[in-house]
ROMAR-354748 format. One record per atom (N, C-alpha, C): y, x, z. Coordinates in steps of 0.001 Angstrom, whole numbers, padded with zeros to 6 digits, always signed. Layout:
YXZ/...
***
This chain:
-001186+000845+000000/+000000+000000+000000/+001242+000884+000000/+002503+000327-000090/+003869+001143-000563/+004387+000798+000879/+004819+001752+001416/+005777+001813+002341/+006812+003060+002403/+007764+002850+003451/+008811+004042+003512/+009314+004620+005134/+008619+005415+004659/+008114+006804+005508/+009998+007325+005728/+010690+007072+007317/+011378+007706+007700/+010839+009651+008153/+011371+010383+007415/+010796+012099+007596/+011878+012739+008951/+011039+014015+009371/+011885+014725+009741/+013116+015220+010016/+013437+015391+008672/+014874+015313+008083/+015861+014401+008149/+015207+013333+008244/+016359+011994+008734/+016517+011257+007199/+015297+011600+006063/+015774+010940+004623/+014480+009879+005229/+014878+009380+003866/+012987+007840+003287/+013107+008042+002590/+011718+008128+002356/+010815+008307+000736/+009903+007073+000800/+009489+006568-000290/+008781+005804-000391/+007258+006356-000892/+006439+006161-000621/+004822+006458+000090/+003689+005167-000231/+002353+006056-000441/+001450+005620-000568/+000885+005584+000952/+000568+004094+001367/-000258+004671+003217/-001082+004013+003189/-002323+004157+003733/-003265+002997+004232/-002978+001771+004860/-003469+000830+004731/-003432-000862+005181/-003738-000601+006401/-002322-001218+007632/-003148-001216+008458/-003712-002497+009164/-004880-002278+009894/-005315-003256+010877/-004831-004101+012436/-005072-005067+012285/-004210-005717+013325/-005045-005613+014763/-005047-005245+015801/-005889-005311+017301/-005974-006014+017500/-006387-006014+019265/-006595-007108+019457/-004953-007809+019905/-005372-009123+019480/-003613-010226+019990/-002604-010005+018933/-003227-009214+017932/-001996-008850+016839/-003051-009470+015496/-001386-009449+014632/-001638-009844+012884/-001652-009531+012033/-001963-009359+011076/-001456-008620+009984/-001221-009455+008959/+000317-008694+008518/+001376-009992+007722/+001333-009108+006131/+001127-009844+004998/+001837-009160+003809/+003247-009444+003641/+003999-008516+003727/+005389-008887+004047/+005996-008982+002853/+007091-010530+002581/+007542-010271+001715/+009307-010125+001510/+009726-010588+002917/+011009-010057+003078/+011352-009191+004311/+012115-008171+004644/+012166-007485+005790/+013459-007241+005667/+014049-007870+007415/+015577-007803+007503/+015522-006207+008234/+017105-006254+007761/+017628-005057+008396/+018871-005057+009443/+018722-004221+010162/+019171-004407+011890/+019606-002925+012467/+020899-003050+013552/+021131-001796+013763/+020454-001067+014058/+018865-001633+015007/+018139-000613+015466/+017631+000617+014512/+017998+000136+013029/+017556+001097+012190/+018511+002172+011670/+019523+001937+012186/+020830+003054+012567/+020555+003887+013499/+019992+003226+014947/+020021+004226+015758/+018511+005050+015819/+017642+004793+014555/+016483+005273+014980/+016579+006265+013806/+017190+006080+012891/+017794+007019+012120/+018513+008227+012651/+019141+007857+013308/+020300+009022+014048/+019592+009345+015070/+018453+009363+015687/+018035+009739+016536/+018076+009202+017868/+018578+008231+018143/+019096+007872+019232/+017634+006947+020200/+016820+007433+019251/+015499+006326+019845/+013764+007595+019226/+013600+008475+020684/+013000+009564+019955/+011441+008552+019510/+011558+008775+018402/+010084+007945+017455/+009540+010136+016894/+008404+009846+017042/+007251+011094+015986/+007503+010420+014587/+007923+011546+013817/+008328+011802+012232/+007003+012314+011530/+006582+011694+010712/+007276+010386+009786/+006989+009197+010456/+008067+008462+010420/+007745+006891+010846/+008353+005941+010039/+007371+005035+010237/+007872+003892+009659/+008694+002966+010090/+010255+002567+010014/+010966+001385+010345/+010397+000309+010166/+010953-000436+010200/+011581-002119+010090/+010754-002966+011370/+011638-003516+011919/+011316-004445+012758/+011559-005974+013038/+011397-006835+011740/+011475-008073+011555/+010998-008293+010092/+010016-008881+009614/+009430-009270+008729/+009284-010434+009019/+009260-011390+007279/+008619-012551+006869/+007748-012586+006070/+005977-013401+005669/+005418-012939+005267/+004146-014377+005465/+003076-013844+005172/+001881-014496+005239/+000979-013852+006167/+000210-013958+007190/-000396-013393+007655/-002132-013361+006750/-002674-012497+006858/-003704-011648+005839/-004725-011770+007083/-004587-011241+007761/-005975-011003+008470/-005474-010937+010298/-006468-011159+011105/-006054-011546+012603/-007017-010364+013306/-006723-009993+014728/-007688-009063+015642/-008552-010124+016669/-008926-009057+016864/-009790-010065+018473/-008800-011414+019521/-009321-012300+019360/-008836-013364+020475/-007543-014134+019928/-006978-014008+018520/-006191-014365+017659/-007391-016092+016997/-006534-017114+016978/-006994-017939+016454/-007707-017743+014864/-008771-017541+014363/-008749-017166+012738/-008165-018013+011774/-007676-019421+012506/-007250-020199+011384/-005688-019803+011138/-004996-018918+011591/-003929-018449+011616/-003724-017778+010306/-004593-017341+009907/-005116-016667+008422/-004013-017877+007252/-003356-016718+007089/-002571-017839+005625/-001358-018670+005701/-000744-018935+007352/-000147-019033+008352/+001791-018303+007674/+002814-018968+006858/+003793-018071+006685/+004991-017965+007899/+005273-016487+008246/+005286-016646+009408/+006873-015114+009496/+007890-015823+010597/+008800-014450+011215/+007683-013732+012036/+007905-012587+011806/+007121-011628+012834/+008295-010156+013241/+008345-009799+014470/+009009-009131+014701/+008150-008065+015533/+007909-006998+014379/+006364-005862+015065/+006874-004465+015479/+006510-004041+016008/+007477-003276+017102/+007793-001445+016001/+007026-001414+014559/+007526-001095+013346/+006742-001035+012409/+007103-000315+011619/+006635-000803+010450/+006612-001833+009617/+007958-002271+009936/+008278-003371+008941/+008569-003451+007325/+008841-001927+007348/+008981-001700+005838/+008003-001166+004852/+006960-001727+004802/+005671-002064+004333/+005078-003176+003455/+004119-002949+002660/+003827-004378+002022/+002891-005068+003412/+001991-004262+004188/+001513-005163+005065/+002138-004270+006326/+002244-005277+007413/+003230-004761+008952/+001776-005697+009878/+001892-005119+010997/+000937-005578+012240/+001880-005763+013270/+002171-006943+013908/+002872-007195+015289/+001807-008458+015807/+002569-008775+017112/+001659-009050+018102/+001958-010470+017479/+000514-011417+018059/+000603-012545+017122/+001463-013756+018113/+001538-012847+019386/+002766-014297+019862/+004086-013810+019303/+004166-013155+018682/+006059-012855+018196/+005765-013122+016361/+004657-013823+016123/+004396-013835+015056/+004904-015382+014460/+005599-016026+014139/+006207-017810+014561/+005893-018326+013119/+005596-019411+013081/+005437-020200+011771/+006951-020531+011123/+007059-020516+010137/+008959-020364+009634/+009043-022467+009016/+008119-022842+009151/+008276-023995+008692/+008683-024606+007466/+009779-024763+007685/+011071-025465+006175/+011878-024451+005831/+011690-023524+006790/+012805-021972+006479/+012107-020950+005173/+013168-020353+004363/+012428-019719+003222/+011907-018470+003956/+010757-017899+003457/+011285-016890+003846/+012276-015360+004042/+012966-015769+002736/+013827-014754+002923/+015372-015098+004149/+015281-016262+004167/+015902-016648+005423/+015310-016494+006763/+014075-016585+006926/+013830-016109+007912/+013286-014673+008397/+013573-013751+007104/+013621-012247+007479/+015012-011698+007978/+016181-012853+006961/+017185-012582+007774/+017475-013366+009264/+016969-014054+009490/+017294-014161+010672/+016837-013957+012077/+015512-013080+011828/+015030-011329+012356/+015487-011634+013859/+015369-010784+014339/+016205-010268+016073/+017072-011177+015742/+017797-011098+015164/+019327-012060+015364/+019093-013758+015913/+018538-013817+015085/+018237-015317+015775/+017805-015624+016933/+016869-015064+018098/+016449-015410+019131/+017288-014467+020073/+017871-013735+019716/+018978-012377+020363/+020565-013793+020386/+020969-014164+019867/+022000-015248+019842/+021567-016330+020388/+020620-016618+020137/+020398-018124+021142/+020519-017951+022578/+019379-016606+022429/+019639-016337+024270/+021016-015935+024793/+021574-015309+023625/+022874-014902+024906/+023377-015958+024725/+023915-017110+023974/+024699-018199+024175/+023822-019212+025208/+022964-019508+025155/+022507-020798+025717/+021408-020251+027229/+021544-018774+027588/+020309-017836+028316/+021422-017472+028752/+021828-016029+028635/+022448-015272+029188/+024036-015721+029823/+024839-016117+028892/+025764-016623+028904/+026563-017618+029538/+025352-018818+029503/+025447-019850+029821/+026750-020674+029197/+026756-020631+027995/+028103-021511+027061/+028281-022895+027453/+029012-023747+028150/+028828-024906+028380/+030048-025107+027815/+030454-026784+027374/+031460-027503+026623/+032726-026944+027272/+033905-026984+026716/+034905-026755+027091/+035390-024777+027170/+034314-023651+027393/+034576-022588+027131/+035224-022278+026508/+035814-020686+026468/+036475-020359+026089/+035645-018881+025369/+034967-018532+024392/+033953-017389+024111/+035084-016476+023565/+034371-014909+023669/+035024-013640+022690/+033833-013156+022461/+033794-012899+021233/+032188-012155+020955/+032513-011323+019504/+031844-009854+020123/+032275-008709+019075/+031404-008167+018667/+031429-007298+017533/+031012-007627+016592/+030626-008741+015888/+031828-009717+015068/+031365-010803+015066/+030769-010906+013796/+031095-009774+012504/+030321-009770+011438/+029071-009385+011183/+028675-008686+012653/+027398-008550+012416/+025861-009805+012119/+024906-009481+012261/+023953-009887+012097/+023769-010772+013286/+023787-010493+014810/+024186-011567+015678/+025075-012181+015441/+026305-011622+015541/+027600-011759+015622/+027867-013512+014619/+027608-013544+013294/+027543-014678+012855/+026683-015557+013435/+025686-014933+013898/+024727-016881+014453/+025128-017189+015450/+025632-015538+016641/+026477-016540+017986/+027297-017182+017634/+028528-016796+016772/+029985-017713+016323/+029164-019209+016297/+028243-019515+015494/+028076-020454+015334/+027059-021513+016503/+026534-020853+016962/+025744-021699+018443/+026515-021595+019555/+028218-020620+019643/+029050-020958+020732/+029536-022351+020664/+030275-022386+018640/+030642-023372+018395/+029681-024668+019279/+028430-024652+018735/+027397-025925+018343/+027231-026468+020431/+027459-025220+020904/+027071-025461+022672/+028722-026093+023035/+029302-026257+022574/+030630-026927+022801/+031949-026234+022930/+031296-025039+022914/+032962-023972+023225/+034394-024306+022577/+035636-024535+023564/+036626-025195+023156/+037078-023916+022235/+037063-022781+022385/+037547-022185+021303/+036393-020506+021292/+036425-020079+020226/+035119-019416+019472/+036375-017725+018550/+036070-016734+019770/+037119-016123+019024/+036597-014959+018396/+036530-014170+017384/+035689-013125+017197/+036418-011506+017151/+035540-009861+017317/+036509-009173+016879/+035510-008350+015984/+036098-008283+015046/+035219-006708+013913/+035812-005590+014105/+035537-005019+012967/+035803-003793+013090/+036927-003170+012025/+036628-004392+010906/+037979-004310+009495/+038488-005034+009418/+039492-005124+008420/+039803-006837+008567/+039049-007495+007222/+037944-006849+006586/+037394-007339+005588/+036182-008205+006295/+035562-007281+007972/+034836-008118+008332/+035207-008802+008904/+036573-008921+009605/+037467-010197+010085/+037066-011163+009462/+037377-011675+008247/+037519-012150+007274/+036329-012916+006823/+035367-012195+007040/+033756-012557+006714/+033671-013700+007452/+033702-013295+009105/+033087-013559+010153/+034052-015035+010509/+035063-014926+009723/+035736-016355+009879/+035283-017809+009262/+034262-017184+008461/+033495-018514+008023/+032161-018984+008491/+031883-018366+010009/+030836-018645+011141/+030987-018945+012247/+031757-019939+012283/+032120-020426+013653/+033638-020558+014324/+033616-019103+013905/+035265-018721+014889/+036443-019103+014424/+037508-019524+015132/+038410-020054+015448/+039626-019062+014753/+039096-017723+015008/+039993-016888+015111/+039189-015677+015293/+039783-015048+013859/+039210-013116+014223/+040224-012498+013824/+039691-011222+014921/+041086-010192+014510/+039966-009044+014181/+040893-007673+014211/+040469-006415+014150/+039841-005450+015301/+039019-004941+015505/+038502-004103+016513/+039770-003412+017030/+040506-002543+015646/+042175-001759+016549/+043128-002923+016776/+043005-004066+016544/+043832-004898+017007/+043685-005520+018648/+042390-005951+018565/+042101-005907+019802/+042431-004654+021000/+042154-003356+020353/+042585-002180+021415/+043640-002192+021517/+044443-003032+020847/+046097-002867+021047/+046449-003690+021957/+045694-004297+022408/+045976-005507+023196/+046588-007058+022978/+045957-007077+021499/+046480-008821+021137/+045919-009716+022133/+044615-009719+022718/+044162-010558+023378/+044851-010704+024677/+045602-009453+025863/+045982-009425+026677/+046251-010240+027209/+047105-011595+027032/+047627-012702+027117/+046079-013299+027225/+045341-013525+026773/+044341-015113+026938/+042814-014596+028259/+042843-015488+028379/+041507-015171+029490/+039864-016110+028777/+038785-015454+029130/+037643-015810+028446/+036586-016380+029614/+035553-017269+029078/+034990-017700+029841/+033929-016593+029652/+033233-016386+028651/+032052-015611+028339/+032530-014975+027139/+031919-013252+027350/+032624-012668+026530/+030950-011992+026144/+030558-011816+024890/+029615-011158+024350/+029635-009508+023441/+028800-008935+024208/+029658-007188+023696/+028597-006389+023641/+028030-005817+022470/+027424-005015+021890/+027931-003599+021699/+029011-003467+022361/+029824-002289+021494/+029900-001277+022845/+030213-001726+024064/+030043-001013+025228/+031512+000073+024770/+031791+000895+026037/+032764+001766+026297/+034124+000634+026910/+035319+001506+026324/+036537+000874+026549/+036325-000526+025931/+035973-000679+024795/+035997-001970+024436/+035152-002987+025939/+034566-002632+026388/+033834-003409+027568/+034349-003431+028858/+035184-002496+029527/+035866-002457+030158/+037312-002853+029791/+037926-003266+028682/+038828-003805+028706/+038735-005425+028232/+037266-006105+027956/+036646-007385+027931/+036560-007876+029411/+036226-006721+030597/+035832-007200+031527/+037846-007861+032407/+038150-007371+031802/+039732-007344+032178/+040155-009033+031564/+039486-009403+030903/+040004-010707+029808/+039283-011772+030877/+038426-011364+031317/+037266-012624+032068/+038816-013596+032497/+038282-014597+032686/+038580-015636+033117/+037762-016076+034613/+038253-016541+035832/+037439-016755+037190/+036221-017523+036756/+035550-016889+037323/+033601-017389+036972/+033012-016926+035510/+033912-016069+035344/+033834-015461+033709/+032491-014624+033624/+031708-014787+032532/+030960-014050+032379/+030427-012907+031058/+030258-011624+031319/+030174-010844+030145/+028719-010697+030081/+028181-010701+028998/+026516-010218+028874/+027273-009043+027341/+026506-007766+028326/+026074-007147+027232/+024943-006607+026890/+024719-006868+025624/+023368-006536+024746/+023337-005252+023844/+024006-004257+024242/+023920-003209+023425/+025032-002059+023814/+025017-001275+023334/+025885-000013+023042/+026334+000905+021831/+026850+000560+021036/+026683+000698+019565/+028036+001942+019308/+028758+001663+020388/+030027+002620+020224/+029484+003786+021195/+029038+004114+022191/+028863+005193+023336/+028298+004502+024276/+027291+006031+024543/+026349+005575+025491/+027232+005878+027023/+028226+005968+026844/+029446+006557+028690/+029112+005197+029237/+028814+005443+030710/+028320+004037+031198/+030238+003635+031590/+030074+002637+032158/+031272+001924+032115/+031191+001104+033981/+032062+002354+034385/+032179+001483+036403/+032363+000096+036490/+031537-000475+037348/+032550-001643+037829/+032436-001608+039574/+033513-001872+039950/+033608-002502+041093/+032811-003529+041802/+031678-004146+042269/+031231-005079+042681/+032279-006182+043223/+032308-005637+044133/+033564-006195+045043/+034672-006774+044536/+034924-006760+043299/+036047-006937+042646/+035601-008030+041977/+034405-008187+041336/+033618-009395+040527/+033564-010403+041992/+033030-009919+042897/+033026-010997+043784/+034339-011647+044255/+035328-011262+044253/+036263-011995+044484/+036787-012930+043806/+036385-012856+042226/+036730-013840+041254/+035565-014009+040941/+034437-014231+041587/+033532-014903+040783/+032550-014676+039666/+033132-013366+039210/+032766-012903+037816/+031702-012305+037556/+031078-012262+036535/+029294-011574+036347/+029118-010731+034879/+028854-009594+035335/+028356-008578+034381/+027051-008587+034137/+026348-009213+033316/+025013-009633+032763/+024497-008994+031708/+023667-008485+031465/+022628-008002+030259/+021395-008709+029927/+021546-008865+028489/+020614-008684+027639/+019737-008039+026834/+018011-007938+027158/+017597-006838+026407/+016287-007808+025993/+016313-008177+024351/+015353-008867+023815/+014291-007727+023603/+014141-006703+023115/+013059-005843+022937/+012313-005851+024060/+012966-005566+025823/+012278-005643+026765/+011687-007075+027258/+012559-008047+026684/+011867-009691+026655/+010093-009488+025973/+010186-009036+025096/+009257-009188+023634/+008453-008557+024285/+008310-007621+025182/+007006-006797+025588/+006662-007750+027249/+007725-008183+027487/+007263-008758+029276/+007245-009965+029345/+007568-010918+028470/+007812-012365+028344/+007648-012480+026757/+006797-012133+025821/+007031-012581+024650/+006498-014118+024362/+005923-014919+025019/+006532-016118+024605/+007569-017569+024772/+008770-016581+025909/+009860-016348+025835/+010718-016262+024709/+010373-015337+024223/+010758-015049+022783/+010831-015542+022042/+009371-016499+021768/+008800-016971+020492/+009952-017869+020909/+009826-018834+021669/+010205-020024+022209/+011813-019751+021391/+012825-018857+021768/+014047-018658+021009/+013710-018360+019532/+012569-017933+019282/+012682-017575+017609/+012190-019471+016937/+011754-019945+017464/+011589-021042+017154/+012497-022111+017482/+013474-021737+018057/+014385-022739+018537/+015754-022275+017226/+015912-021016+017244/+016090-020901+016152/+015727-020913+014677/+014997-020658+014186/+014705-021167+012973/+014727-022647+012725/+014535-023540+014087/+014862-025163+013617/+016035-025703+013578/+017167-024575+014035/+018346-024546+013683/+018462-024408+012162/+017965-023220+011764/+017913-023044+010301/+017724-024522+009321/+016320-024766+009695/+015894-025666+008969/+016517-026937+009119/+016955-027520+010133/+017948-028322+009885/+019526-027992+009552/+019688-026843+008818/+020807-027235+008710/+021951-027234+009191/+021361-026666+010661/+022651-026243+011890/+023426-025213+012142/+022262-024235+010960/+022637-022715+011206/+022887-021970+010330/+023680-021219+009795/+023501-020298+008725/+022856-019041+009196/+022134-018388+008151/+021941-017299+008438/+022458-015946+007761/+023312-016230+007386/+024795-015328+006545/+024067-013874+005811/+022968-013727+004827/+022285-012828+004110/+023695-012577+003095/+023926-011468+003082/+025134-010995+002331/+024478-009972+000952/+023288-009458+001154/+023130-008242+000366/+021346-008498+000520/+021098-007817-000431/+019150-008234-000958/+019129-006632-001352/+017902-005591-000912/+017592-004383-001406/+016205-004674-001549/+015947-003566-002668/+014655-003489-003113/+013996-002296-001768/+012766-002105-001661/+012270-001040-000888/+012564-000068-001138/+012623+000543-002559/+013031+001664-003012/+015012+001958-002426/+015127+001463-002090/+016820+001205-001314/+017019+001348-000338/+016223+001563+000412/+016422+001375+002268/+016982+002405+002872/+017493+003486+002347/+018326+004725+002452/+019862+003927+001878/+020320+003292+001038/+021468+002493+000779/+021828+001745+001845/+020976+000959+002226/+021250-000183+002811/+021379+000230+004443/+020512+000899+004885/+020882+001286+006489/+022516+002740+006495/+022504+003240+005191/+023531+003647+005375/+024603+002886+004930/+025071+001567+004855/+025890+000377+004527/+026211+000144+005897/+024986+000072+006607/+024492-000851+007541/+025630-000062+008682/+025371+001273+008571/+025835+002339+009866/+027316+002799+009187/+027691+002605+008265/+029369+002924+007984/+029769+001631+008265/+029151+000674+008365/+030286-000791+009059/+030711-001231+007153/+030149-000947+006746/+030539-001814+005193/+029778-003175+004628/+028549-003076+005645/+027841-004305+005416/+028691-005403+006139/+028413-006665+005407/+028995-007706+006053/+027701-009131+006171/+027727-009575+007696/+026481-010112+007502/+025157-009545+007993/+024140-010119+007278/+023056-009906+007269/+022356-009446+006029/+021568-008311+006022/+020659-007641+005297/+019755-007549+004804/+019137-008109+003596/+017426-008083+003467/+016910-007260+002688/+015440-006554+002597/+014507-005740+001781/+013728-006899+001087/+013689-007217-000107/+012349-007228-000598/+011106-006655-000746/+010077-006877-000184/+008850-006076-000347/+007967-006742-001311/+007787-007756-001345/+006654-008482-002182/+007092-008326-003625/+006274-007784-004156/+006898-007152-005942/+006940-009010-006642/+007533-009072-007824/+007721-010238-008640/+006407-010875-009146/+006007-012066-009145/+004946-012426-009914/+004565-012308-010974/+003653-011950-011806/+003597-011329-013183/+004323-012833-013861/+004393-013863-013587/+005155-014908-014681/+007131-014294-014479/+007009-013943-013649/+008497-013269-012992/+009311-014328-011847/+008181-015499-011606/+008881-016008-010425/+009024-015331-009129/+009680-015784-008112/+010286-014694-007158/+009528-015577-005767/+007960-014773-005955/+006897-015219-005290/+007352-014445-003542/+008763-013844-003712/+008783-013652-002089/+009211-014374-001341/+009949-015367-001930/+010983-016365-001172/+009562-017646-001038/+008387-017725-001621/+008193-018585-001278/+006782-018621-000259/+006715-019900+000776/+006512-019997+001613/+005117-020380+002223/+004400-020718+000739/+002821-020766+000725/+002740-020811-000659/
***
């Protein structure tokens, strides 16, 4: 089978590898769309020590092919999000078969894009967060790959106003047609446009000053969840004592550590999302389609901040009639 072998060197090549087999509690999917996600920035750059050569991707859509021990067998044939801890950029990927979800009415190239992102946004809005009617949200990175499905499930949980920040004003711009009310610029924000307004729940991937000057915006009973660190790993003080006097809560989110200690937890958000999808509630904002042979383009899009949106690989080659046998769903 064709896959792409992250090297030593920090390039991908694309590779001949053996098929692999699914264990026990795991699946094996022929994948025919595979989203792309920062984690493949930071595993690129090193920031996540993996043994070279390895294989990325960690969210595939697909058919499942074959099952391990204690896996239902009728699951066989089953089109399905799977989010496998790698090797997603493969014609066949193995993840565990509870993170493995039936996509339903969702295509699947919609539901490769909506990967981590989708059950990573539900939880922090409606989990972590706790968004109830009348809020007031800030959530940054809003062009990202979360960043658009929270805008839009702050909206959908009642938030009186839905504000976003990027990083350009091209992804300003993007991210204004997912929810938000209002986006500015990442240096706009450091300038202090927001100074003036206070937040109920503020969502922050970006960590550093940007997080310590979010924690400054809270609003009394305000709450920040952050899910990442994408700008610097410098941890960021807080005062206890100081949250307790107003009430306020510094909260984290970590879906990868969900997926290994609670994964059907997980499922439960990947399925709550995708029936967002399928009805209609949700976009899942796919901006850009790469072939496999591309995945050196696209994660370097991904890590200069030029992508807007969400990202997909095609893996499943064209049907010899030339219909576009990846998007579809049985």
């Amino acid at each position: 089978m064709k896959s792409v072998e992250l090297t030593a060197a920090g390039a991908y090549r694309l590779v001949e590898a053996e098929q692999p087999r699914p264990g026990p509690g795991e699946v094996a999917v022929r994948v025919a769309w595979a989203g792309i996600q920062y984690g493949d920035v930071l595993v690129r750059d090193g920031h996540f020590p993996v043994p070279r050569p390895f294989v990325p991707g960690f969210e595939v859509a697909g058919h499942i092919t074959a099952v391990g021990a204690g896996v239902d067998p009728a699951r066989a044939g089953e089109a399905v999000l799977a989010l496998p801890p790698a090797g997603g950029y493969a014609e066949v990927a193995v993840a565990p078969a509870a993170l493995a979800v039936p996509v339903g009415a969702v295509s699947l190239r919609d539901a490769a894009g909506l990967g981590w992102g989708g059950p990573t946004a539900y939880d922090l809005v409606y989990g972590a967060a706790r968004i109830r009617p009348g809020d007031r949200v800030l959530v940054h990175a809003a062009a990202g790959g979360v960043g658009i499905l929270a805008g839009q499930l702050a909206r959908a949980a009642g938030a009186a106003s839905v504000t976003g920040v990027a990083g350009t004003p091209a992804r300003a711009a993007h991210a204004a047609g997912f929810g938000y009310g209002r986006t500015l610029t990442r240096a706009e924000f450091a300038a202090g446009a927001l100074a003036a307004e206070r937040f109920d729940a503020v969502l922050d991937p970006v960590g550093g000053a940007t997080r310590e000057a979010s924690l400054a915006l809270l609003a009394d009973h305000g709450r920040l969840v952050a899910y990442g660190s994408i700008a610097t790993s410098e941890p960021v003080r807080v005062a206890s004592d100081e949250l307790l006097a107003r009430g306020l809560s510094l909260l984290t989110h970590n879906g990868n550590l969900l997926g290994r200690t609670h994964p059907e937890r997980l499922a439960a958000s990947m399925r709550a999302a995708l029936d967002l999808v399928a009805a209609g509630d949700l976009r899942v904002g796919i901006s850009a389609a790469y072939e496999l042979a591309d995945l050196a383009t696209a994660v370097h899009r991904l890590g200069a901040g030029v992508t807007l949106g969400k990202s997909v690989v095609r893996v499943a080659p064209p049907a010899p009639d030339g219909s576009a046998t990846a998007d579809r769903k049985s």
